[in-house]
N, C-alpha and C positions, 0 to 999 in steps of 0.2 A: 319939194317933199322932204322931210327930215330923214336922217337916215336911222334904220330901224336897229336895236340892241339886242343880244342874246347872252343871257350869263349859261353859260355851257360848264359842265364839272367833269373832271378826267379827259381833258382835250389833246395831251400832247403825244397820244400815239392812236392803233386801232379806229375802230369807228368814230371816235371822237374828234381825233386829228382831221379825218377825212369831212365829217360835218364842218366841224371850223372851216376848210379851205373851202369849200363849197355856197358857205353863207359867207363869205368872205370875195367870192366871185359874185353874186348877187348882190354887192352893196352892202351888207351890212356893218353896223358896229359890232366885232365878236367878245366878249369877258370871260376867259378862260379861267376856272377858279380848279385850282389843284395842286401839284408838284412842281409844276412847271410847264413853260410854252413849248408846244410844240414848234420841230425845228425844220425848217424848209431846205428842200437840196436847191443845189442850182440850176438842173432842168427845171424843175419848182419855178424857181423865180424865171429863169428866163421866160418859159410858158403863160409867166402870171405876171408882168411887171407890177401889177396895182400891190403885190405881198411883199415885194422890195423894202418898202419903208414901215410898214405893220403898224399906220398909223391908223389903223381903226383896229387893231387885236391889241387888248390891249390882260394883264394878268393880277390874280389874287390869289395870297396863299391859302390852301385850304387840304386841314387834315379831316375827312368824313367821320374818323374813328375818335375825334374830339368834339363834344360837343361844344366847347369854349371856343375852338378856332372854328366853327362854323358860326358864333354868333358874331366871333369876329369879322369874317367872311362877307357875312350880310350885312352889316355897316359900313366896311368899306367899300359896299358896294351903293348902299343908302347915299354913301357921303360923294360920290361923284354926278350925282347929281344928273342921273340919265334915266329915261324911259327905260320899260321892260319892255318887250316885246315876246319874246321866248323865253322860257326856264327851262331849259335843255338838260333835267337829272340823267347823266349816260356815266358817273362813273359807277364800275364796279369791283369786287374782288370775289374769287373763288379760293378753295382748299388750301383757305386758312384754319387754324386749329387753336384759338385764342379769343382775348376778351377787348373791347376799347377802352378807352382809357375810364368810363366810367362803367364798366364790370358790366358790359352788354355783349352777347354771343357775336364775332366778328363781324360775321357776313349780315348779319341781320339788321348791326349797328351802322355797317358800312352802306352797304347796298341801297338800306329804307329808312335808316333813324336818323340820320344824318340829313337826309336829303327830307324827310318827314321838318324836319328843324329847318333846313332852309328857310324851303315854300312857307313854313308858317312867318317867318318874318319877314317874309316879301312879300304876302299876300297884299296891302295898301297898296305897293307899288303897283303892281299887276293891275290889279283894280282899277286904279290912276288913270294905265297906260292900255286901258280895254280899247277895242279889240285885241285880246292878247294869249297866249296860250303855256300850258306846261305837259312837257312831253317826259315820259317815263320810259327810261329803258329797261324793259322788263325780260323777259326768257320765254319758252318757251318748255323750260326746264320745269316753272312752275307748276306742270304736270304731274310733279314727282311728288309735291308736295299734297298728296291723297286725300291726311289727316288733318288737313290745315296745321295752324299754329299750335303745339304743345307752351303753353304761356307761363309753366313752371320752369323752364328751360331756357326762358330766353335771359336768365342772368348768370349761365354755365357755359363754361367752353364747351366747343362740338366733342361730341364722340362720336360724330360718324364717319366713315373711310371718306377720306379725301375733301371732307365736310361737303359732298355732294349736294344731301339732306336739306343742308344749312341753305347752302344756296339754292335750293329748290324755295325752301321757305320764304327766303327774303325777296325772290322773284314775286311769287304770291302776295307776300306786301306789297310790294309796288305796284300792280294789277289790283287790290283790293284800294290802296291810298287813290290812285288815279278815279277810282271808280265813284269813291265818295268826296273826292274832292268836285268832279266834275258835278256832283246834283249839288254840292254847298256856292258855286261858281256862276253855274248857269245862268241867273239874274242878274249876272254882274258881266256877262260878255268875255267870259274867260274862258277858254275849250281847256280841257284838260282829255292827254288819249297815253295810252300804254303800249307798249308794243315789242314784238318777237323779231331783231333784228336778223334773224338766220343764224346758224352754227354756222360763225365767223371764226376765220383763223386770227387770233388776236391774244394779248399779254395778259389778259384776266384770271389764265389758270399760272401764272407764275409763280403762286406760290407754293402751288401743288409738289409733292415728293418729287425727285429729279427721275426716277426711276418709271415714275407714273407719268409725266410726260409723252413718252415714244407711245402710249396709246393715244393720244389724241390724234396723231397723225395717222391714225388711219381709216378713220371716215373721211370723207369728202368735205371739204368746208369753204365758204364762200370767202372772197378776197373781202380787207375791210373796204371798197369800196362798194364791191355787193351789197356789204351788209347795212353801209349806211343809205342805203335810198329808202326804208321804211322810216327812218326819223325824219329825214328830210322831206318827207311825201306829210308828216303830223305836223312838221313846223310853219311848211310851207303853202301846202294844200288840203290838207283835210278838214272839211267843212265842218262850219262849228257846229251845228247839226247833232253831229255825232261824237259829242264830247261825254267823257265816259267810258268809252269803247277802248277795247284790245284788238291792236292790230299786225298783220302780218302780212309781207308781201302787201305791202301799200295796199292794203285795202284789211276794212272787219273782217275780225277772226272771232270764232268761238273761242274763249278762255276754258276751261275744266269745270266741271259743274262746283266743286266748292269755290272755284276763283268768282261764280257767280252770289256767292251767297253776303247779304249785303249784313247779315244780321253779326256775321263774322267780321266783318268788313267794317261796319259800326263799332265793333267791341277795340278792333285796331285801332284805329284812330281816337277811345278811351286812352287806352295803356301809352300811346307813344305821346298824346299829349302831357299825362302821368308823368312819364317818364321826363321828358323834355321841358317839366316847367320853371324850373329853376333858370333855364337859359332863353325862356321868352322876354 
């Protein structure tokens, strides 16, 4: 049996690092596209000898808030010349207060437009390599996002405290992209699912005010290895059935009644192909 691929984005710390070592114990090939690999301690390896030599992890640079190095990204991922199995979208960024490099609101460009640009240039591959799936890591934050998308706004930095707002928003995208990618898919044997990792203790709000920080520590928050058993439950087990769906605690979750609305959902994936077509 061939061994199976996941291009995985934002892998080298948080829940991503911890997906990586986990598809990485199951055999797989892992493509970690981001900043950089994630770095193993030596209980790590002694635990794991198969991570010793990290000849199935293997890495692509990738700026999310570029959309030139994401088409970059996706060619050299083309040009090796492997099966897709998984598109693993888990990076993300929080209480940022800035624009990407092509004048897109951060978190929105980071979190969904980016990762929007991907998937669209790997969708052949995927295709290809069906049965096959792409998992969105989305929030549960998405909640916040009430008013859905204000789409005059989305080429202005935030002005909201701690760009909470923002990344409410771009949650929302992600949950709404999942949802229409999965009925564009369907036919084609590709699951596509979204999902609410848990308030995980993790590097996302880094770049949040240093001051704002010492609040996060004081809800309760799941280890990243808590937090990653609901990716691993869409990459690994969740039936194609219910591709489409947001999920939480390994299993369907209700999304917010606009995360439901498909007609908004529609208009998304207008604009972000708009926007991204110069790099198709």
């Amino acid at each position: 049996m061939s061994r199976k691929v996941a291009l995985l984005t934002g892998g080298s710390s948080g829940i991503g690092r911890v997906t990586v070592m986990r598809l990485l114990d199951e055999g797989w090939h892992v493509v970690v596209a981001g900043r950089k690999l994630p770095n193993f301690s030596a209980q790590e390896l002694s635990e794991r000898p198969h991570l010793m030599g990290q000849a199935n992890l293997s890495f692509l640079p990738l700026n999310l808030a570029d959309l030139g190095s994401v088409r970059d990204c996706a060619r050299a991922f083309l040009s090796m010349d492997l099966p897709l199995d998984a598109l693993v979208l888990n990076a993300g960024v929080a209480g940022v207060q800035g624009q990407t490099k092509q004048g897109i609101e951060f978190a929105f460009g980071v979190n969904h437009l980016g990762h929007f640009l991907l998937t669209q240039l790997l969708l052949e591959k995927l295709r290809h390599s069906a049965p096959s799936r792409v998992v969105t890591v989305a929030s549960r934050a998405h909640h916040f996002a009430r008013d859905g998308i204000e789409w005059s706004k989305l080429h202005q930095t935030s002005q909201s405290w701690f760009g909470v707002k923002d990344y409410a928003v771009s949650k929302l995208a992600n949950i709404w992209f999942s949802r229409s990618l999965g009925k564009r898919l369907a036919s084609d044997n590709v699951s596509c699912y979204s999902l609410h990792p848990g308030v995980v203790r993790t590097g996302i709000w880094r770049y949040a005010p240093a001051w704002f920080k010492p609040v996060l520590g004081v809800r309760s928050m799941l280890t990243p290895e808590e937090g990653a058993m609901t990716t691993l439950h869409c990459i690994l087990h969740a039936p194609q059935r219910e591709t489409g769906l947001y999920y939480a605690n390994c299993r369907p979750a209700i999304p917010s009644p606009v995360a439901l609305n498909d007609e908004e959902a529609e208009k998304l994936w207008v604009q972000s192909l708009d926007i991204c077509s110069a790099w198709l």
